[in-house]
BANUVEX-755302 format. One record per residue (C-alpha): x, z, y; residue number from 1; residue in one letter. Coordinates in Angstrom, 1 decimal. Layout:
BEGIN
R c1 c3 c2 nr rest
R X Z Y NUM a
...
END
This chain:
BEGIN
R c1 c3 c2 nr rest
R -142.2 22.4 6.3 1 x
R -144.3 25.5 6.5 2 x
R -146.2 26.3 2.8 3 x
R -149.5 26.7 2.6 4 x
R -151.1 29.6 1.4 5 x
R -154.3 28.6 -0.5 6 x
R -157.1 31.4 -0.8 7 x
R -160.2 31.5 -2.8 8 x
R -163.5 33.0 -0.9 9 x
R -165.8 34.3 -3.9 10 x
R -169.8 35.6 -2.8 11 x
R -169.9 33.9 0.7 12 x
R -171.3 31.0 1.9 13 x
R -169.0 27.5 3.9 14 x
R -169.9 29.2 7.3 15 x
R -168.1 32.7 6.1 16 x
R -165.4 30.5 4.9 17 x
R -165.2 29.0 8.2 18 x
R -165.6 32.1 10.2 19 x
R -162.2 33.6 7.7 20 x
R -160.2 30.6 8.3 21 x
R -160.0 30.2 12.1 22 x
R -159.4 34.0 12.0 23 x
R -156.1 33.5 10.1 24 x
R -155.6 30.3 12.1 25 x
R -155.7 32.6 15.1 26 x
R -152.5 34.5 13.9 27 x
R -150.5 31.8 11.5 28 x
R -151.7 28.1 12.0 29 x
R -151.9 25.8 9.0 30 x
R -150.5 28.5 6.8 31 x
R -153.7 29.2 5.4 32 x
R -156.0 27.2 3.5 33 x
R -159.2 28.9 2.4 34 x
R -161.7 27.6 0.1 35 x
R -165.2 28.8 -1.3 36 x
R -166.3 29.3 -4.8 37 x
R -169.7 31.4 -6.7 38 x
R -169.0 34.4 -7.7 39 x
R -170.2 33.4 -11.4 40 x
R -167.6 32.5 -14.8 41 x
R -166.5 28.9 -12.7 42 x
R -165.2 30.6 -9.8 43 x
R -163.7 33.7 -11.8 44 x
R -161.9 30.8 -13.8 45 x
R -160.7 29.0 -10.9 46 x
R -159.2 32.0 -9.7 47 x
R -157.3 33.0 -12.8 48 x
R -156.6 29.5 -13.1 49 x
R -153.2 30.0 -10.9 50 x
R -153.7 27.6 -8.2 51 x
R -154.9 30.4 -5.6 52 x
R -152.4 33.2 -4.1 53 x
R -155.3 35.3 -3.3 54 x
R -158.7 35.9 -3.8 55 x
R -161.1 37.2 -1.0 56 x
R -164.1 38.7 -2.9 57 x
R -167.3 39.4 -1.1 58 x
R -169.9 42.2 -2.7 59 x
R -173.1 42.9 -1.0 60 x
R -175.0 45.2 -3.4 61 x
R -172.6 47.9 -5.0 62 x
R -169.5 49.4 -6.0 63 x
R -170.8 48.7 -9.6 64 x
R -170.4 45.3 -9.5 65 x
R -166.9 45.4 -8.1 66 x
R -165.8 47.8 -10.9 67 x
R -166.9 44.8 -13.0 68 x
R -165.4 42.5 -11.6 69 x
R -162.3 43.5 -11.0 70 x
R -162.5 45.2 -14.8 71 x
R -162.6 41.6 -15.8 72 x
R -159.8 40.0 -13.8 73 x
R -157.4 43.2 -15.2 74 x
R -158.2 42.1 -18.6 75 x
R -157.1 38.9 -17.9 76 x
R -153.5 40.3 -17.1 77 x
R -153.7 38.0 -13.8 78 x
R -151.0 38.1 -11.3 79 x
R -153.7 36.8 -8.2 80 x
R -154.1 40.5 -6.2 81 x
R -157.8 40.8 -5.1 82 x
R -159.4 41.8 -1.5 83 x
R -162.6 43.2 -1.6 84 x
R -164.9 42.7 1.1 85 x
R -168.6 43.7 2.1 86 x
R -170.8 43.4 5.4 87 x
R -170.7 46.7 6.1 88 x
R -169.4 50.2 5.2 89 x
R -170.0 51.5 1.3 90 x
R -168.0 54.5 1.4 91 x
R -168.7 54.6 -2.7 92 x
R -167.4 50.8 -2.6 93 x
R -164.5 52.2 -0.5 94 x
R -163.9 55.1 -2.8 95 x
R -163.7 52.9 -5.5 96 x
R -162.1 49.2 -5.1 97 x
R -158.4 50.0 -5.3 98 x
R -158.8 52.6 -8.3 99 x
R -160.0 49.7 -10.0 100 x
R -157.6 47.2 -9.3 101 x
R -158.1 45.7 -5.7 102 x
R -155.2 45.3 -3.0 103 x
R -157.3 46.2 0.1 104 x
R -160.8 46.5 0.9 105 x
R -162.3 45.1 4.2 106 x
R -165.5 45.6 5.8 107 x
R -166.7 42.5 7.6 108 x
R -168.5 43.9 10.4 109 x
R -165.4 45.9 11.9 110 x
R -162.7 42.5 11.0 111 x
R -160.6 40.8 12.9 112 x
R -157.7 38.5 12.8 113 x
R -155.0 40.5 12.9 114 x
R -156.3 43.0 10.7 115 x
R -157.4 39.9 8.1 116 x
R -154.2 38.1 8.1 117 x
R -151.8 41.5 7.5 118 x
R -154.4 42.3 4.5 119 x
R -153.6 39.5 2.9 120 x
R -150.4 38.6 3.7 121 x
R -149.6 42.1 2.1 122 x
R -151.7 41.9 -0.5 123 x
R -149.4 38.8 -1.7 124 x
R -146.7 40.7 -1.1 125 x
R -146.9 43.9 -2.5 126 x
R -148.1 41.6 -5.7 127 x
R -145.1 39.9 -6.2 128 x
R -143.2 43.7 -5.5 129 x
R -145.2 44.7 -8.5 130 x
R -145.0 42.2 -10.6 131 x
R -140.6 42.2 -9.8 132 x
R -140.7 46.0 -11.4 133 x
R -142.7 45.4 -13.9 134 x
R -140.4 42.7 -14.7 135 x
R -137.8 44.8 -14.7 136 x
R -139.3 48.0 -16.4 137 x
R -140.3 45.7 -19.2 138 x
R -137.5 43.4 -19.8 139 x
R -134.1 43.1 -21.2 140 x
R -131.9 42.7 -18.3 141 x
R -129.1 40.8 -20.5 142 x
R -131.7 38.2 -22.1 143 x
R -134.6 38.4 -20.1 144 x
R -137.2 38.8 -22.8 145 x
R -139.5 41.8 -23.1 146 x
R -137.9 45.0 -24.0 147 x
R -139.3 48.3 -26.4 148 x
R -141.2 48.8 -23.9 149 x
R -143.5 45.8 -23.3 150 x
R -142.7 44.9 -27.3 151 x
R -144.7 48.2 -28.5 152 x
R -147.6 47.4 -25.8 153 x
R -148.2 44.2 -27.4 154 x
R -147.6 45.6 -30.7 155 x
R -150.9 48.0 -30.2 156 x
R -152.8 45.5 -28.6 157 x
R -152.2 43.2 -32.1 158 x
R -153.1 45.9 -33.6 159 x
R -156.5 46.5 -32.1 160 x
R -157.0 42.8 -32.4 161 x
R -156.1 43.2 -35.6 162 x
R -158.2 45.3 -36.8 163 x
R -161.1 44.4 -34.9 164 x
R -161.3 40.6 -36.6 165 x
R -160.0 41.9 -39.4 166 x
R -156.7 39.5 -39.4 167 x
R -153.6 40.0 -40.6 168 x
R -149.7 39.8 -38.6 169 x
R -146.4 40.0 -39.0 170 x
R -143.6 42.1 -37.6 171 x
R -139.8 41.2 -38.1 172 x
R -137.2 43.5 -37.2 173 x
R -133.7 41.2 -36.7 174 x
R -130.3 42.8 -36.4 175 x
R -127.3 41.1 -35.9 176 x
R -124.5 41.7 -39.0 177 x
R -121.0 42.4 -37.8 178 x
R -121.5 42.4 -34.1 179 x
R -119.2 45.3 -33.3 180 x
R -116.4 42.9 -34.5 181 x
R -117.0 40.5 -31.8 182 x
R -117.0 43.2 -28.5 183 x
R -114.0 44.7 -30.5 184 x
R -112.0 41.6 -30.7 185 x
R -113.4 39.4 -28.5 186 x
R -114.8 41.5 -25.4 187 x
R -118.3 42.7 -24.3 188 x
R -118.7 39.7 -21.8 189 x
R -118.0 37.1 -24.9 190 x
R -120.5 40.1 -27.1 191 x
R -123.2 39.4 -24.4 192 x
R -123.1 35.8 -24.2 193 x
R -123.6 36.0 -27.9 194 x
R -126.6 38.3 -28.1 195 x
R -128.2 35.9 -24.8 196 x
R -127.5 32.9 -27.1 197 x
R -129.1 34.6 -29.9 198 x
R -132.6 35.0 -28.2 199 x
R -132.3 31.9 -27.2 200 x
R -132.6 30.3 -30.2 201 x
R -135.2 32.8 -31.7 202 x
R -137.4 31.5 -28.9 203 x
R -137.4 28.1 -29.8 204 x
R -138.4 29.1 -33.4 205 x
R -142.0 31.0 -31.9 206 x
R -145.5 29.5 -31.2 207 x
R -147.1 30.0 -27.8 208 x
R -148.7 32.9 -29.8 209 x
R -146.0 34.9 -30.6 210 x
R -143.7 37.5 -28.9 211 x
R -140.1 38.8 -29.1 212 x
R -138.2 41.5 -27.6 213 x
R -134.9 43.1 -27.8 214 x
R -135.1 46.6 -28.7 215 x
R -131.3 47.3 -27.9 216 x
R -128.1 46.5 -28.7 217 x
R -127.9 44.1 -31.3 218 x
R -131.6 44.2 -32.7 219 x
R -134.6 41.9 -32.3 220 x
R -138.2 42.0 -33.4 221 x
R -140.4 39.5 -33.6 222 x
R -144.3 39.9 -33.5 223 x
R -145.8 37.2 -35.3 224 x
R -150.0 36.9 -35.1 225 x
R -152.5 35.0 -37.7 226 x
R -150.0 34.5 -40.2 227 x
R -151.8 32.7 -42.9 228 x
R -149.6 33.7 -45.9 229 x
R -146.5 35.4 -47.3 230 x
R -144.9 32.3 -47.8 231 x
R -145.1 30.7 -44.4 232 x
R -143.2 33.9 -43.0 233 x
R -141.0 33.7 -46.0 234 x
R -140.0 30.1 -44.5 235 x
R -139.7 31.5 -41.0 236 x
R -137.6 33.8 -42.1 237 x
R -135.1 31.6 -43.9 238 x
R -135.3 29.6 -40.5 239 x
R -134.1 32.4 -38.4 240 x
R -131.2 33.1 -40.7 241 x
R -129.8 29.7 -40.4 242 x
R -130.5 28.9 -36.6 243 x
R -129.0 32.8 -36.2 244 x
R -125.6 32.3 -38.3 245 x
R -124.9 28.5 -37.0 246 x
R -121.8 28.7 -35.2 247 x
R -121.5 29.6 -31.4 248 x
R -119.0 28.0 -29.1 249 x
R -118.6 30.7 -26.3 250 x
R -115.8 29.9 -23.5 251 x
R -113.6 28.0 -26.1 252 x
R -114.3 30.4 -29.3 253 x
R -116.4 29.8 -32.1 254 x
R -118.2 32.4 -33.3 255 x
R -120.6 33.2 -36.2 256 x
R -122.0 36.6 -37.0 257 x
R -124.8 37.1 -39.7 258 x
R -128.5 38.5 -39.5 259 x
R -130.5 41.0 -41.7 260 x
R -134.3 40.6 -41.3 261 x
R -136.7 43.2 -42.2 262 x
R -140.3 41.9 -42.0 263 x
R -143.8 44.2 -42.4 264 x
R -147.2 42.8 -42.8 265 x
R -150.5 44.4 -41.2 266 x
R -152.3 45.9 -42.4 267 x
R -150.2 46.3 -46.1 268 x
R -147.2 47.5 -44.4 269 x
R -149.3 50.3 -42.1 270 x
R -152.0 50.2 -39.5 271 x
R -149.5 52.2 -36.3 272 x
R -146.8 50.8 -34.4 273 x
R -144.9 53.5 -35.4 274 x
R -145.7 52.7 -39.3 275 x
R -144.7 49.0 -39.0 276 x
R -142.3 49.6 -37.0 277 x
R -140.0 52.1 -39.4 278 x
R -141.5 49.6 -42.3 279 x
R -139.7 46.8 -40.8 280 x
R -136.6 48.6 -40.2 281 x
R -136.6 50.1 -43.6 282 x
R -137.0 46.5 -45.0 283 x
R -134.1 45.3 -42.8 284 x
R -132.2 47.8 -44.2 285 x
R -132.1 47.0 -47.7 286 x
R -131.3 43.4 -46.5 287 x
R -128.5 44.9 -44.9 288 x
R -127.3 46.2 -48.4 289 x
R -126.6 42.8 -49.9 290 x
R -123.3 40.5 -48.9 291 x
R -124.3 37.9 -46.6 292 x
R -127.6 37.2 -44.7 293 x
R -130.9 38.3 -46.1 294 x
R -134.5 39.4 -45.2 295 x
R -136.3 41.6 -47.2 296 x
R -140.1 42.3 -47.0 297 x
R -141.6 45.9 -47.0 298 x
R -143.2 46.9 -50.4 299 x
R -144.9 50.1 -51.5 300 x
R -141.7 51.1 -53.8 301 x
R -139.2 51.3 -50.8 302 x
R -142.2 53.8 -48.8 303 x
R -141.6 55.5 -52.4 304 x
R -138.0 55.6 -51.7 305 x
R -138.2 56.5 -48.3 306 x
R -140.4 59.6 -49.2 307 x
R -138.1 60.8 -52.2 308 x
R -134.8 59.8 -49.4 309 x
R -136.6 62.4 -47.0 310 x
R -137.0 65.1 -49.6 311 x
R -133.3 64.4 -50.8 312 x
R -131.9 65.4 -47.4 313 x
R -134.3 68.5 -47.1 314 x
R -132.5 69.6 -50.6 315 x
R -129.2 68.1 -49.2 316 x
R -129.5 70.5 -46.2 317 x
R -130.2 73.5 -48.6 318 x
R -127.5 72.3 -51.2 319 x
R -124.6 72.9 -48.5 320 x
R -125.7 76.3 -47.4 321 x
R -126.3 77.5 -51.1 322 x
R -123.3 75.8 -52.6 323 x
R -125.1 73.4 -55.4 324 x
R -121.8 71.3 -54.4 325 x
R -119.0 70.8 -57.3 326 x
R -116.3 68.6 -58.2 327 x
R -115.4 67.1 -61.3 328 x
R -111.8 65.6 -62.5 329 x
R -111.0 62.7 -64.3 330 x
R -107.1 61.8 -65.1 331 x
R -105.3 58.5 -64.1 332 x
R -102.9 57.4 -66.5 333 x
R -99.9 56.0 -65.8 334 x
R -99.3 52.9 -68.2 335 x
R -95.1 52.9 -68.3 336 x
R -95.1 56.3 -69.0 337 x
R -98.2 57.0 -70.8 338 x
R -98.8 60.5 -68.6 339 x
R -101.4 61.6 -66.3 340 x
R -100.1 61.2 -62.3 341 x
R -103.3 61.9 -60.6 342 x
R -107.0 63.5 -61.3 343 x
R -109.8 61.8 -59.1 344 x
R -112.0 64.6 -57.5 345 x
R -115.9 63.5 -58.0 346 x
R -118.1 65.3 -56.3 347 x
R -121.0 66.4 -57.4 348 x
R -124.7 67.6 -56.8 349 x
R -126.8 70.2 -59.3 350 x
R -129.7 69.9 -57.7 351 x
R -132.5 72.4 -58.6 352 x
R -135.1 70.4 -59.9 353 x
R -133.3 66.8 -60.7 354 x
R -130.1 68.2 -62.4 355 x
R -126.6 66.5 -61.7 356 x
R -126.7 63.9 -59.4 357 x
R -123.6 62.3 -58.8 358 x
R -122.4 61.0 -55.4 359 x
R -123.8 57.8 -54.9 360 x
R -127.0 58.9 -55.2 361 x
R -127.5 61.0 -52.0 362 x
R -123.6 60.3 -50.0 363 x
R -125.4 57.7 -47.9 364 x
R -128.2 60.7 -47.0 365 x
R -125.3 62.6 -46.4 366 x
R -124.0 60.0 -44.0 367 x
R -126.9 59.5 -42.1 368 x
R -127.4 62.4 -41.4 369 x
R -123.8 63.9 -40.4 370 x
R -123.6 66.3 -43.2 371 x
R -121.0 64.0 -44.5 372 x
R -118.5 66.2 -41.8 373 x
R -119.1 69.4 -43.7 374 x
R -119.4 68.1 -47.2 375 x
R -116.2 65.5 -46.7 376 x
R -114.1 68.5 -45.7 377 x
R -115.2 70.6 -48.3 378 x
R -114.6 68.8 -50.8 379 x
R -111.1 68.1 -49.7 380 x
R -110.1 72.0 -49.5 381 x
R -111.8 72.4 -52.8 382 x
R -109.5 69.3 -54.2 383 x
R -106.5 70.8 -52.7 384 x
R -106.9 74.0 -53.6 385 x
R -107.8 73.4 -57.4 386 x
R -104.7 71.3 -57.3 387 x
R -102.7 74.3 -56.5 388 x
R -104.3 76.4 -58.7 389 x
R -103.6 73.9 -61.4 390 x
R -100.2 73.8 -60.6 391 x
R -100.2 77.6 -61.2 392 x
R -102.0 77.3 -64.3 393 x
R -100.4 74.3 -66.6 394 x
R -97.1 74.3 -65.0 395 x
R -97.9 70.7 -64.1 396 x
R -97.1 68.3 -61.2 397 x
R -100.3 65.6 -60.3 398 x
R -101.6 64.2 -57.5 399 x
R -105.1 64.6 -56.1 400 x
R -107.1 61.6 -55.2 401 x
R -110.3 62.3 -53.4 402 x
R -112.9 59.4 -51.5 403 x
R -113.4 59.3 -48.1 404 x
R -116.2 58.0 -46.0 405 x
R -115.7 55.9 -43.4 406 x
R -117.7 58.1 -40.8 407 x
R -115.6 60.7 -41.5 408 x
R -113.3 58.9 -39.3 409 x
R -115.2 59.2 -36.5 410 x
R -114.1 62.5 -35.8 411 x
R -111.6 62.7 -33.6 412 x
R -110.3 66.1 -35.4 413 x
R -110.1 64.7 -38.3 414 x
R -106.2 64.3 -38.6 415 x
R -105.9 67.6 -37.4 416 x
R -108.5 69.4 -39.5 417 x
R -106.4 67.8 -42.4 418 x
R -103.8 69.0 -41.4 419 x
R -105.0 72.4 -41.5 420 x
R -106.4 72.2 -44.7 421 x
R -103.0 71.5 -46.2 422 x
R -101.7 74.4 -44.5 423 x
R -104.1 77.1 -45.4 424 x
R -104.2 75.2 -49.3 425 x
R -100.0 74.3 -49.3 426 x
R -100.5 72.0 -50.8 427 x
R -97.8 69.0 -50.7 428 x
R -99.8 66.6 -48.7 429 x
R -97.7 64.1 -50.6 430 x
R -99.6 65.0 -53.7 431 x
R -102.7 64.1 -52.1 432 x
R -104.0 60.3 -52.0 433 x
R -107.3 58.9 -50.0 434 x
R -109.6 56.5 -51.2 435 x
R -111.4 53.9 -49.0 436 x
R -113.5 51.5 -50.1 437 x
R -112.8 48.0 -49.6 438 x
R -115.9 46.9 -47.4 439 x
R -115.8 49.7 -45.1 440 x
R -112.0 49.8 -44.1 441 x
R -112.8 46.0 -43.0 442 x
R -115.9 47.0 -41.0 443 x
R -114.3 49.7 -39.5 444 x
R -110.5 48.6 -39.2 445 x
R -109.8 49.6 -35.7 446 x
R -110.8 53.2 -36.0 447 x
R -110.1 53.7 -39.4 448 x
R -106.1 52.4 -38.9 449 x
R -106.2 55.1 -36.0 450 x
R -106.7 57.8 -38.3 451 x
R -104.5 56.3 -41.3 452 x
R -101.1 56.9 -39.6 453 x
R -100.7 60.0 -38.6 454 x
R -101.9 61.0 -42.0 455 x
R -99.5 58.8 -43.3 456 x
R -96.8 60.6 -41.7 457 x
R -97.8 63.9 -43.5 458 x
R -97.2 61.7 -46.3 459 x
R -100.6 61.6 -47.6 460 x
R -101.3 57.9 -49.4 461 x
R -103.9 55.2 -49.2 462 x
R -105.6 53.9 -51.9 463 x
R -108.1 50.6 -51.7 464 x
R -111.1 51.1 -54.0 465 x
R -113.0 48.5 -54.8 466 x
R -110.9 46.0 -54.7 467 x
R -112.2 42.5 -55.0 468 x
R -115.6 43.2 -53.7 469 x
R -115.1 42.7 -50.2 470 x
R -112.8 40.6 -47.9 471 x
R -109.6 41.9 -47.2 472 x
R -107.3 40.2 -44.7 473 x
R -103.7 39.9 -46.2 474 x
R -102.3 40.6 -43.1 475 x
R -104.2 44.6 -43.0 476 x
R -103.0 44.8 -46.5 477 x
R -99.8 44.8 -45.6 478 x
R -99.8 46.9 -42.1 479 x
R -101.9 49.5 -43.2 480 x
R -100.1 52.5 -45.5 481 x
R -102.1 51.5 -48.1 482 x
R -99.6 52.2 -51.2 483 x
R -102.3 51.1 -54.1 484 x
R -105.6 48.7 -55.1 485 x
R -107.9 49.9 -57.2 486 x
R -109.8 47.5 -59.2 487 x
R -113.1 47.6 -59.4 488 x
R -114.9 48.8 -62.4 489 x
R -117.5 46.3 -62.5 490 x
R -114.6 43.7 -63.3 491 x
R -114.1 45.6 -66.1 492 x
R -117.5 45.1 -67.7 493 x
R -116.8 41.3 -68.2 494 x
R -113.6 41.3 -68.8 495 x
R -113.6 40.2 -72.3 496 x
R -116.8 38.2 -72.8 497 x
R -115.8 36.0 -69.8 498 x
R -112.7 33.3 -69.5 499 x
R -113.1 33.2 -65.7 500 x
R -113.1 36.9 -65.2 501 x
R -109.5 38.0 -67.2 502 x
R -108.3 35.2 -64.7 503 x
R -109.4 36.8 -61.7 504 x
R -108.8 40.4 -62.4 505 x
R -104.8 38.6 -63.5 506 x
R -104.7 37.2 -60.2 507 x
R -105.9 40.8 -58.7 508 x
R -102.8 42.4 -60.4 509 x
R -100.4 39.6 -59.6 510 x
R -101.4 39.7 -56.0 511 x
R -101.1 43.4 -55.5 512 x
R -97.8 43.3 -56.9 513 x
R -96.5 40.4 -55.4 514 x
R -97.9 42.8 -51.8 515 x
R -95.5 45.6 -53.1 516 x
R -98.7 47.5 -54.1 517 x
R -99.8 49.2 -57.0 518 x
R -102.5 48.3 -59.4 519 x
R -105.3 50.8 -60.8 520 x
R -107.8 49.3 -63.0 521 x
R -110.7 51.7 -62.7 522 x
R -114.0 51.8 -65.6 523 x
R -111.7 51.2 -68.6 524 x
R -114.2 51.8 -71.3 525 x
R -112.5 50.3 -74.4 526 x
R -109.5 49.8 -76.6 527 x
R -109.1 46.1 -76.1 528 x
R -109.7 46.0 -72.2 529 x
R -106.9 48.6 -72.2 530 x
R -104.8 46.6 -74.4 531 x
R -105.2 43.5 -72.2 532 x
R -104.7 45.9 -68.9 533 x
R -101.5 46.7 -70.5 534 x
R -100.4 42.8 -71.2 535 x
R -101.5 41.6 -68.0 536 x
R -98.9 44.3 -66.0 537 x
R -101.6 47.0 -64.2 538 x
R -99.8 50.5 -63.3 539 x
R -102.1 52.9 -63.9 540 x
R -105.7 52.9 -65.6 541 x
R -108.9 55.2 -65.6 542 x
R -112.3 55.5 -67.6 543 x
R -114.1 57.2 -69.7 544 x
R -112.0 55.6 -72.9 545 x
R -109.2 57.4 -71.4 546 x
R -110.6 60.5 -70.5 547 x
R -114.7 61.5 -68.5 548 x
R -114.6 63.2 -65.8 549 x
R -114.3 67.1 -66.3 550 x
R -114.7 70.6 -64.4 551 x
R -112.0 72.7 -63.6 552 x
R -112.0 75.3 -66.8 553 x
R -112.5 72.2 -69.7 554 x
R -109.2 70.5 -67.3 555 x
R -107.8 73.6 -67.7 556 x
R -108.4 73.7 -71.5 557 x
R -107.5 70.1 -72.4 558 x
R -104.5 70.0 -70.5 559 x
R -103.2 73.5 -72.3 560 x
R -104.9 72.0 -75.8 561 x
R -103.3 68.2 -75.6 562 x
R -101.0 68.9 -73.3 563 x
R -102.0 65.6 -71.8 564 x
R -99.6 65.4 -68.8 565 x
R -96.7 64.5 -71.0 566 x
R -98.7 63.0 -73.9 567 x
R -99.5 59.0 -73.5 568 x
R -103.2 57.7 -73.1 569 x
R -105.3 56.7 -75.8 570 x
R -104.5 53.8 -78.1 571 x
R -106.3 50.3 -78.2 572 x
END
């Protein structure tokens, strides 16, 4: 059965509706069915209302009231392409239809049938071609939901609302926690099934209202209009936390990964796309810096932190080139013995106007930014060439332990920049131990572990900080060269006020050794916690009670003074 093509006639009269519909008859029978309507609101409706393929639009007077017109129906987003028609030649009507949005324009006194039914079979046509690549210029392939693109144009267009009614929205920015761990281990093909899943079930959590998009790769924003209150988004976001971290069953696995939601308000948050759209992120990432799934919304004080984090990696920038970079020292102590086996290099910023700023308060900028390359080398060199020195100098035999970030190891000379280092140092790369924290070897395992053995080999050693604060597999434990866990200091700080912790930081030590590891109990700041350290078995200990980290010359001094490499630790 042939479809029929229904058509909407608006400004003409039955008999012109009669006269158009045996000329398509005349060239495809029954394929056509043409109706008339006014050319007032009523017909304009009924034309946008979906149930025409076409409308035929006839305009007797001027091409100002087809600019109108036509102005209207492109407002209305519709998908119906338009013909314009008049009874005779308007060369300024002519001129002027298809810049403003017509398919064709006819001129009744010169039609026919062929020429009729090719305009507006093409008109359809061409139409549906259109709407197929804007389609695909403005949606995600993989989910088939509007990508940056399309997202940002409805972003502005809220805005403008926005503004003009003086409402308020809400923009969330979604991305997806440890996704790279399910393309690593699982596939891409099971990593897109996941991320199609995932819009999925943000869809069902919108109103008719509302609009999504993926923005790439793992990341999802939501646009959220007429929010009536904090609180309501609040609950939506809690909502899309749960639906996103319920398991997934995907061709026989079941899968969960976690989300990080970011959320900025208009106007509070900023009146540009491109100020919501970094608030949001910004938001989502200090989600991202707490364990587990989290949203966060945007507040004045992170747009605080943001500006001082910019100026931080101006002065960071400056700080490599005019060497405000040092390290500091402080000694491990070995417990049997009572000496000092290793010196942990700190590193170090004297920043003009702040003063000392210690790592963790600008390594992240450092990260970001890739000048975590150049500063993570250099302060390797420095360690191992202060080593050296120190060798020369006290006649003593330590070993060097130094942090390394995990991006770092995303350099694929690292191993044999390293390498070179030890050589132009000579120092005994034996003498020379890594530190990784615990949370970032398990993110990164893969390229991490590729990096770890060839090091290994050189017979440089491993050393697990943080222990206990992240999530460790047992089995990685014990096939990475990872010789020693370090406990972490924050352990330490309840160590004797709470039952429950002395426990867990006892289980800590039994574990590691019962894993062939050794034990390093880091932030000993007391008599007693060293006393218990002691008791409970732990190798070696750290902390200011012990000893504060130190520049070269005062390491120098107290190691000729109290000749502290032979002498025990401390006392409880």
């Amino acid at each position: 059965m042939i479809s029929c093509t229904r058509v909407l006639l608006l400004g003409g009269d039955h008999s012109l509706a009669q006269y158009l519909s045996g000329l398509l008859d005349e060239i495809s029978p029954a394929s056509y069915q043409l109706q008339a309507g006014h050319l007032e609101k009523e017909g304009l409706e009924a034309l946008l209302g979906g149930e025409y393929a076409i409308g035929l639009v006839l305009l007797s007077d001027c091409a100002a009231a087809a600019r109108n017109l036509l102005a209207e129906i492109k407002n209305q987003t519709s998908s119906i392409p338009i013909v314009v028609m008049s009874q005779a030649m308007d060369l300024l009507l002519d001129r002027e239809a298809i810049p403003c949005g017509a398919a064709d324009y006819l001129v009744l006194d010169d039609i026919n049938a062929v020429l009729l039914e090719r305009s507006v079979r093409y008109a359809i046509e061409r139409k549906h071609s259109e709407q197929n690549l804007a389609r695909l210029a403005h949606h995600d392939p993989l989910t088939d939901i509007p990508n940056r693109a399309l997202f940002r144009d409805r972003l502005e267009h809220a805005i403008r609302v926005a503004t003009r009614d003086r409402a308020r929205f809400a923009l969330m920015f979604i991305d997806l926690d440890h996704f790279k761990v399910v393309n690593d281990r699982y596939g891409h093909d099971i990593g897109d099934s996941l991320i199609r899943q995932c819009a999925g079930r943000l869809q069902t959590l919108l109103r008719r209202s509302d609009s999504m998009a993926r923005m790439g790769g793992d990341e999802f924003t939501l646009l959220l209009l007429n929010v009536e209150s904090s609180s309501k988004i609040a609950h939506l976001a809690v909502k899309i936390i749960e639906t996103i971290t319920s398991v997934y069953n995907i061709n026989g696995y079941q899968l969960s990964v976690g989300c990080s939601v970011g959320v900025a308000s208009f106007p509070e948050a900023g009146r540009s796309a491109d100020a919501l759209l970094k608030s949001a992120d910004l938001a989502m990432y200090q989600a991202k810096q707490h364990e587990g799934s989290h949203f966060r919304f945007f507040t004045e004080e992170m747009n605080r932190d943001v500006r001082y984090r910019l100026s931080l990696e101006e002065d960071l920038r400056r700080a490599v080139e005019n060497r405000e970079l040092y390290l500091e020292y402080q000694p491990r102590f070995a417990v049997n013995s009572g000496k000092v086996v290793t010196l942990e290099a700190l590193l170090r910023w004297n920043h003009p106007q702040k003063g000392i700023l210690s790592a963790p308060n600008f390594i992240s900028i450092a990260e970001d930014t890739g000048l975590i390359f150049a500063i993570g080398y250099w302060a390797v060199r420095q360690a191992c060439g202060d080593l050296q020195q120190l060798k020369d100098d006290c006649d003593v035999e330590l070993k060097m332990a130094v942090r390394l970030s995990v991006r770092q190891f995303r350099d694929d000379a690292m191993v044999q920049t390293m390498a070179n280092i030890f050589a132009q140092t000579g120092v005994d790369a034996k003498c020379i131990e890594f530190e990784l924290t615990e949370t970032a070897l398990m993110e990164n395992i893969e390229m991490v572990s590729l990096c770890m053995r060839p090091l290994s080999y050189f017979g440089v050693t491993f050393t697990l900080d943080d222990f206990g604060t992240g999530s460790s597999s047992f089995l990685h434990l014990q096939r990475l060269p990872i010789a020693a866990l370090k406990i972490d200091s924050q352990f330490m700080a309840d160590l004797l006020r709470r039952k429950s912790e002395r426990r867990l930081v006892a289980a800590m030590i039994t574990l590691a050794h019962n894993l062939g590891k050794v034990v390093v109990a880091d932030g000993v700041e007391s008599g007693r916690q060293l006393q218990w350290l002691v008791a409970e078995g732990c190798d070696q200990v750290q902390g200011h009670h012990l000893g504060a980290p130190m520049g070269y010359r005062q390491l120098v001094n107290t190691i000729h003074t109290l000749q502290l490499a032979g002498d025990p630790p401390p006392q409880p």
